[in-house]
C-alpha positions in Angstrom: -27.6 -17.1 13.9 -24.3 -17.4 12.0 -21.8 -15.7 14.1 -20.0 -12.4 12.6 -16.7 -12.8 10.9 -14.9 -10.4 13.4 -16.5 -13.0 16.0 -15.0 -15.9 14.2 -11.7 -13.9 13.9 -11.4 -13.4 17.8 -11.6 -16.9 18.4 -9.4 -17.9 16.0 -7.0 -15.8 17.2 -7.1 -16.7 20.7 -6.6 -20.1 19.6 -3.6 -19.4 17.7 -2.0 -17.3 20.8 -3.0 -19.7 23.4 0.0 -21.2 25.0 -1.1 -24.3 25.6 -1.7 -24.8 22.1 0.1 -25.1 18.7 -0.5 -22.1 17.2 3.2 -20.6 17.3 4.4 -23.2 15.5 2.1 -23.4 13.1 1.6 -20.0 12.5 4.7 -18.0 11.2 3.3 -14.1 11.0 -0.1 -13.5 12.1 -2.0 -10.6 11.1 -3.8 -9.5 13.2 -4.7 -6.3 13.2 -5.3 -6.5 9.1 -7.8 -9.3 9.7 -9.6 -6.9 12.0 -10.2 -4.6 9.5 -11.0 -7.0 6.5 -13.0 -9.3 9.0 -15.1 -5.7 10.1 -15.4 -4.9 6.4 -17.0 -7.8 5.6 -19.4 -7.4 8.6 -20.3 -4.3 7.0 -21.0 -6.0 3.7 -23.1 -8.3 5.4 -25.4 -5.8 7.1 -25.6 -3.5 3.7 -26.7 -6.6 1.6 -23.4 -6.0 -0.3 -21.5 -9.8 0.6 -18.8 -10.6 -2.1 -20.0 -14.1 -1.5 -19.1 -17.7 0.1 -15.8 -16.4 1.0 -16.6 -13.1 2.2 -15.3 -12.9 5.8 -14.2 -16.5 6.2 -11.2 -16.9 8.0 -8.2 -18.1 6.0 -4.7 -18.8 6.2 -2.2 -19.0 3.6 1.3 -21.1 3.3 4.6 -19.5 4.3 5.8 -19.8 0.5 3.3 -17.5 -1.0 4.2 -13.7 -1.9 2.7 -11.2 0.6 3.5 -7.6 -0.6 6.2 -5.8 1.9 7.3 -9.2 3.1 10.3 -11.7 2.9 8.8 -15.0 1.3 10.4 -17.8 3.6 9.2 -20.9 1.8 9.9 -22.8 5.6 13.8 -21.7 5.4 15.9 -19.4 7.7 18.0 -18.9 4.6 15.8 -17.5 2.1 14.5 -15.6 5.1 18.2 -13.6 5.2 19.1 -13.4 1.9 15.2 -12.6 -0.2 14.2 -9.0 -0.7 10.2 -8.4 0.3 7.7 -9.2 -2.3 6.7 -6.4 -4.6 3.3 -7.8 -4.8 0.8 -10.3 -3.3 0.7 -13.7 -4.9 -2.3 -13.9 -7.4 -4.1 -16.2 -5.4 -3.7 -13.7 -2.7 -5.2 -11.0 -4.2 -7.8 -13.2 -5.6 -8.5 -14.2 -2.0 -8.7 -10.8 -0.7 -10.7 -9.7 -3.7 -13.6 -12.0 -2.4 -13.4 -10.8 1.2 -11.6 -13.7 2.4 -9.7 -12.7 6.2 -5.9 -13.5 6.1 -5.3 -14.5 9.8 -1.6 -15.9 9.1 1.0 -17.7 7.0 1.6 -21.1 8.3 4.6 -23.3 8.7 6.0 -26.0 6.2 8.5 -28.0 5.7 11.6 -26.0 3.6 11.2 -25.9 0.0 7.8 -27.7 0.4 10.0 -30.9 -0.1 8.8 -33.6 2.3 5.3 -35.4 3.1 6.8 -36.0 6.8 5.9 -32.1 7.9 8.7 -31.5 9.9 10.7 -28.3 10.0 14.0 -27.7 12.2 14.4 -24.3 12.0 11.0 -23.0 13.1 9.7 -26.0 15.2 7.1 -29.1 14.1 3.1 -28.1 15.0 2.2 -31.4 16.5 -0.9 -33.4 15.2 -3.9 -32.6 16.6 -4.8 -36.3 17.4 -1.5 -36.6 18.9 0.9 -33.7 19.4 3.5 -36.9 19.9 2.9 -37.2 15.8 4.4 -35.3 12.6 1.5 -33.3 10.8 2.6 -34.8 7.4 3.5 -31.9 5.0 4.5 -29.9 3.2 1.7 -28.0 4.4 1.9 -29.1 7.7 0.7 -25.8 9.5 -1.9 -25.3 7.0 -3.5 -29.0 8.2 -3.0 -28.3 11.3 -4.6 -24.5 11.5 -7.7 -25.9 9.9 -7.8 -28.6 12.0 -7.2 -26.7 15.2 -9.6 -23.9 14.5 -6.7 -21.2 13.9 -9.0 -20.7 10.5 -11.7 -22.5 8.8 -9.8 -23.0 5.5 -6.0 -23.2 4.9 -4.5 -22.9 1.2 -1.6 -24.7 0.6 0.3 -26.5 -2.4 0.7 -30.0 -3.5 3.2 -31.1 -5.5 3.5 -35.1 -4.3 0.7 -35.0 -1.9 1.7 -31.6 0.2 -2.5 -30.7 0.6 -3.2 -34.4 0.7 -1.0 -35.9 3.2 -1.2 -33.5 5.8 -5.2 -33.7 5.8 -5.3 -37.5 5.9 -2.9 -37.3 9.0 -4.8 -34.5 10.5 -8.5 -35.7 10.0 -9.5 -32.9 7.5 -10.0 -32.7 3.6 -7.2 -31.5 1.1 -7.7 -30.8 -2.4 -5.7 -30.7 -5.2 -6.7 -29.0 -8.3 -5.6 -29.8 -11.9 -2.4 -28.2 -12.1 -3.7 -25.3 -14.5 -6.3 -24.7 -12.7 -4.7 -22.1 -10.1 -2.4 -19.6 -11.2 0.9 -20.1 -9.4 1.9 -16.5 -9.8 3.9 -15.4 -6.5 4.4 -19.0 -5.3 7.8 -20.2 -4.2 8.4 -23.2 -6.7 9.1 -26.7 -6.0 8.7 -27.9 -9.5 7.6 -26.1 -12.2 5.5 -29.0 -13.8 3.6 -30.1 -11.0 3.4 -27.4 -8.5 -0.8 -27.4 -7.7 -2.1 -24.6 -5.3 -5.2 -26.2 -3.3 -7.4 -25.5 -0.2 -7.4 -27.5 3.5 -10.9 -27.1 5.5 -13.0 -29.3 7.5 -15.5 -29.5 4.7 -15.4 -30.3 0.8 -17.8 -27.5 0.6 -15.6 -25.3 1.9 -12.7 -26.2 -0.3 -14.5 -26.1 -3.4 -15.5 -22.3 -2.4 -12.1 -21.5 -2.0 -10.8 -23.2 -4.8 -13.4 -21.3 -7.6 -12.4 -18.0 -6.1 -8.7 -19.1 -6.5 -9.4 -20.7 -10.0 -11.3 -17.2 -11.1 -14.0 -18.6 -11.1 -17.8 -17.3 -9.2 -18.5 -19.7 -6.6 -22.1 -21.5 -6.8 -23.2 -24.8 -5.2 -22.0 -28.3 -6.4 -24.2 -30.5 -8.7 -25.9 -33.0 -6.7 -24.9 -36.3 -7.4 -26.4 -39.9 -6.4 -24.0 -42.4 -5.4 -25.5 -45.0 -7.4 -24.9 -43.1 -11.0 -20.8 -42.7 -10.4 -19.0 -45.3 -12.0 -16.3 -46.1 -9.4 -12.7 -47.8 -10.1 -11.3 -49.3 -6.7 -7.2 -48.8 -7.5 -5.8 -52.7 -7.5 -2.0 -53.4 -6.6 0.7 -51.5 -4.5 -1.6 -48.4 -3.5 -3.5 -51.0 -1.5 -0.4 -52.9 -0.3 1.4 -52.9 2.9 -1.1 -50.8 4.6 -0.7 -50.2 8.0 -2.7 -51.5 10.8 -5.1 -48.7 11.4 -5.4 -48.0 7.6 -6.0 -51.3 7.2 -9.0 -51.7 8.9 -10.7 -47.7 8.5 -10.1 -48.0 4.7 -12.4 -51.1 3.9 -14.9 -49.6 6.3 -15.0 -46.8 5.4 -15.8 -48.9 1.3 -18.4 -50.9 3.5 -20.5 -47.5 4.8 -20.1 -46.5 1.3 -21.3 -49.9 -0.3 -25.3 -49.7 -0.2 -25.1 -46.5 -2.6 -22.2 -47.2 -4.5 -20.7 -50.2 -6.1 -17.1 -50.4 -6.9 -15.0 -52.2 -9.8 -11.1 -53.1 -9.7 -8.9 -51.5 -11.8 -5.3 -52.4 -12.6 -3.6 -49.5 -13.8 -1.3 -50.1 -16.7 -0.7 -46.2 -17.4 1.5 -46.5 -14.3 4.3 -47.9 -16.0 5.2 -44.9 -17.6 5.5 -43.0 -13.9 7.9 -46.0 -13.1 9.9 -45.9 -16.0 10.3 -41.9 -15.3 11.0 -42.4 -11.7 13.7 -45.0 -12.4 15.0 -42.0 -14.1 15.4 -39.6 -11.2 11.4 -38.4 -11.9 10.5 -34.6 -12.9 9.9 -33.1 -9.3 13.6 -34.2 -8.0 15.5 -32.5 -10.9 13.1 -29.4 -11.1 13.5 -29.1 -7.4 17.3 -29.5 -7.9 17.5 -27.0 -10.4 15.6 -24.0 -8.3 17.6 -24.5 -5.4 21.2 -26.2 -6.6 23.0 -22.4 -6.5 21.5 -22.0 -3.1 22.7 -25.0 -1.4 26.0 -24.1 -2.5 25.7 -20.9 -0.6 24.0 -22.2 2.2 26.1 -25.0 3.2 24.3 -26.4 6.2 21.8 -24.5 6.9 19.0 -26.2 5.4 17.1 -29.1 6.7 19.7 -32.2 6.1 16.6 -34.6 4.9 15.7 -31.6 2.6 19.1 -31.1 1.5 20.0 -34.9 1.0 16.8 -35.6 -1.2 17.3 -32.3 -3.2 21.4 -33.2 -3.6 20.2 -37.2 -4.9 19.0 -35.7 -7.9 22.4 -33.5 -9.0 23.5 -36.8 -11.2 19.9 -36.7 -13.3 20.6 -36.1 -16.6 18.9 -33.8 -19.4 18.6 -36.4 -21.7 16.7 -38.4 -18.8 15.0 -35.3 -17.3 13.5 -35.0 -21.2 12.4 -38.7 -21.6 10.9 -38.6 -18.1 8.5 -35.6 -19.4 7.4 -37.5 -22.4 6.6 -40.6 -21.0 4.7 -38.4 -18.3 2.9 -36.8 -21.3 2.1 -40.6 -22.8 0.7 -41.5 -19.2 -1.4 -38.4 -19.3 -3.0 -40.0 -22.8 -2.9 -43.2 -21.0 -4.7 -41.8 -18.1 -7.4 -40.0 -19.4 -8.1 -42.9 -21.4 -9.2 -44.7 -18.0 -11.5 -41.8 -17.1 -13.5 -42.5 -20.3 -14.6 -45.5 -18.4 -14.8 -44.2 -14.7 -15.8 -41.0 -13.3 -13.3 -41.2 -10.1 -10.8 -43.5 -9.1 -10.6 -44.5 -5.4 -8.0 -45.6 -3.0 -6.5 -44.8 0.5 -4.8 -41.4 0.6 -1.6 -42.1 2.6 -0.9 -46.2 3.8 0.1 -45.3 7.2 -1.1 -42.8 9.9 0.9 -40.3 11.2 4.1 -41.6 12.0 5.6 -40.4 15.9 8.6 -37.8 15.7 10.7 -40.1 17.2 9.9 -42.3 14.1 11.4 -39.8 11.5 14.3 -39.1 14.0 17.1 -40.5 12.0 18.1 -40.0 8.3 17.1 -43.4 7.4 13.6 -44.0 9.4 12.8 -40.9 7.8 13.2 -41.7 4.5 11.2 -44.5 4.9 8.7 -43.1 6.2 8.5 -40.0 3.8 8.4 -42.4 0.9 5.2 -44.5 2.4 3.9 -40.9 3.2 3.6 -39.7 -0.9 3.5 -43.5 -2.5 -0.3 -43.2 -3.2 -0.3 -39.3 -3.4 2.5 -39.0 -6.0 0.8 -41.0 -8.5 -1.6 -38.1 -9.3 0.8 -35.1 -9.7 2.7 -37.2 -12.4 -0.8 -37.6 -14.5 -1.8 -34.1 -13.8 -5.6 -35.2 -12.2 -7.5 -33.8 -9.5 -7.6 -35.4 -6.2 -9.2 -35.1 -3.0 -8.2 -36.9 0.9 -11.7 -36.7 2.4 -11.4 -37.6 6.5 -12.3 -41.5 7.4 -13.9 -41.2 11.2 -15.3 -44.8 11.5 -13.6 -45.3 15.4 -10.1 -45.7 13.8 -7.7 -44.4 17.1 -5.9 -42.1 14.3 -7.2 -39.9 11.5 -6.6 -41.3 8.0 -7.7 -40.2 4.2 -9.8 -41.9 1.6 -8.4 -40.5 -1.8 -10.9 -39.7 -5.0 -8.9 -39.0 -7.8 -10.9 -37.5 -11.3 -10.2 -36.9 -14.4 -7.9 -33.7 -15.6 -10.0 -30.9 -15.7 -12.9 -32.1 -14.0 -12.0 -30.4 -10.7 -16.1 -29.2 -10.2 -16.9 -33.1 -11.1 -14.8 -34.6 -8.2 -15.7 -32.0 -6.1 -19.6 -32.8 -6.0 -18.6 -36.3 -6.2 -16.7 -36.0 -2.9 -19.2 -34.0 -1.6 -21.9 -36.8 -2.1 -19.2 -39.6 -0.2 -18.9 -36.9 2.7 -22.3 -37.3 3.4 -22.5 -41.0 2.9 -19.7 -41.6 5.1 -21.1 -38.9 7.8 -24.3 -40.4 8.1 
């Protein structure tokens, strides 16, 4: 017997207060006593007959940059925690949440501004990774992988604007999703960038994040297609996504291919549409100038009170100029053309999520290692914000000593498509 959702709340509670744990740093507010009451309303529904559905009394938590009516919207900074009014309203996405029954247990932590795939955050402490509290969580939604990973909820909503959902669940063993970018309504979300700002769901199951993702997409959740392995026309990405991999990745990624080989047979695929992300990026990109533009009047004001690796990337791209801002956005509109003319030939696109496992604080401790690292971290995520798809990091568990992701990518739009496609490798891959 399915245990009641007030049940479910006290233990993910006491797992978020327990000392030993890392629930205080990855959980900024936690509402309890509000989760008590949605969590025994839903009971309620249950025993009447009356569920709102999939979602009804699952426990959730929700990233520190969306709007929560009554309350300061910190976006992972001490700054815009002292200086922002409270938010007149939920979020949409919040409301949509709560509308289905869903129990808020907590906002969770992120790195400021949502600008980094490392995870870390100086001002309210790093959650350490589950498979090795010595290791960054990746990010931004760093508390959100790591609440769903540590049983502080059973699905997390974050965003993902270079991999921010993605990254965080390939270092954390779970499964991020990131929606087409209009799928969502971003109402009530702090921005990063206006153009490729995605609001998507961590769990432990694809299941799970395609429940949450129709309730935050509008839509009535219902069961994903089943698909045969063997009818999915696979392209395995060819060039630097599969380059410089690290050790561990190395290894679980062509494994994890092999397990998936007697079902489902793979072709290469050389993407040419990627040019026109290089040829923006040499630019100085969309997401840097966007990013510089929401926050340039605040770091003025600030000085140094923001993360100096935040600060530093959003300060590279004060030089960009409109005239390059503008041709960056239409060459990303030619590589969406481009793009989608590749999905007329494949259903999903697969590759490995990040290149590297978690990388070790002590890795990321100086300006430069971090950097580095932060760059490996959204190489292979990155790609899919710029063409606007949807993407999913599904957990590889083949032995590998450290969690990693393996990344399906389909076409824009097709969100339900990938979704049941994933769902059909998770059970391949779990067999």
């Amino acid at each position: 017997m399915t245990a009641s959702s007030r049940d479910r709340l006290e233990q993910a509670l006491a797992e978020i207060a327990d000392p030993a744990g890392e629930g205080a740093r990855a959980c900024l507010t936690v509402y309890a006593d509000t989760a008590r009451k949605a969590a025994d309303a839903s009971d309620a529904r249950v025993k009447s007959g009356t569920s709102l559905g999939p979602l009804d009394g699952a426990i959730i938590t929700i990233k520190d940059l969306f709007d929560v009516q009554g309350e300061v919207t910190r976006a992972g900074s001490r700054v815009l925690a002292a200086r922002n009014a409270p938010a007149a309203a939920d979020a949409e996405i919040v409301t949509r949440l709560r509308d289905a029954g869903a129990v808020i247990v907590a906002k969770t932590n992120m790195t400021e501004f949502a600008y980094s795939g490392i995870g870390a955050n100086p001002h309210s402490g790093t959650p350490g990774n589950p498979a090795d509290r010595a290791r960054v969580p990746g990010g931004s939604s760093s508390g959100a992988a790591v609440a769903a990973a540590d049983g502080f909820c059973e699905i997390a909503i974050g965003t993902d604007t270079g991999g921010s959902t993605r990254i965080p669940a390939s270092f954390c063993g779970v499964t991020g999703f990131k929606p087409t970018v209009k799928r969502v309504p971003r109402d009530g979300a702090f921005p990063l960038s206006y153009t490729l700002d995605s609001i998507g769901p961590i769990a432990r199951s694809v299941a799970d994040c395609a429940n949450a993702d129709a309730v935050m997409a509008g839509e009535t959740p219902s069961p994903l297609a089943k698909h045969a392995l063997g009818d999915i026309r696979a392209g395995l990405v060819q060039g630097f996504p599969l380059e410089g991999l690290d050790a561990i990745v190395g290894q679980a990624f062509p494994q994890a291919l092999k397990k998936l080989a007697p079902q489902w047979k793979f072709a290469d695929i050389s993407l040419k549409a990627l040019d026109f992300m290089h040829a923006a990026n040499a630019r100085g990109g969309i997401a840097p100038p966007e990013a510089y533009a929401v926050h340039r009047k605040l770091l003025d004001d600030a000085g140094e009170g923001v993360d100096p690796n935040v600060r530093a990337r959003l300060l590279r791209s004060a030089t960009v100029s409109a005239a390059d801002y503008i041709e960056s956005v239409r060459d990303r509109q030619r590589g969406i053309d481009a793009m989608d003319v590749v999905f007329d030939e494949f259903d999903v696109l697969v590759m490995p999520t990040t290149p590297i496992v978690a990388p070790k604080l002590d890795e990321v401790a100086t300006p430069e290692s971090f950097t580095a690292k932060n760059t490996l971290a959204l190489r292979n995520t990155s790609i899919w914000n710029f063409f606007d798809v949807c993407a999913i990091s599904l957990p590889i568990k083949l032995g590998n000593a450290l969690p990693c992701g393996l990344m399906l990518v389909g076409r824009h739009n097709a969100d339900r498509k990938l979704l049941a496609v994933a769902a059909a490798v998770e059970r391949q891959l779990n067999a």
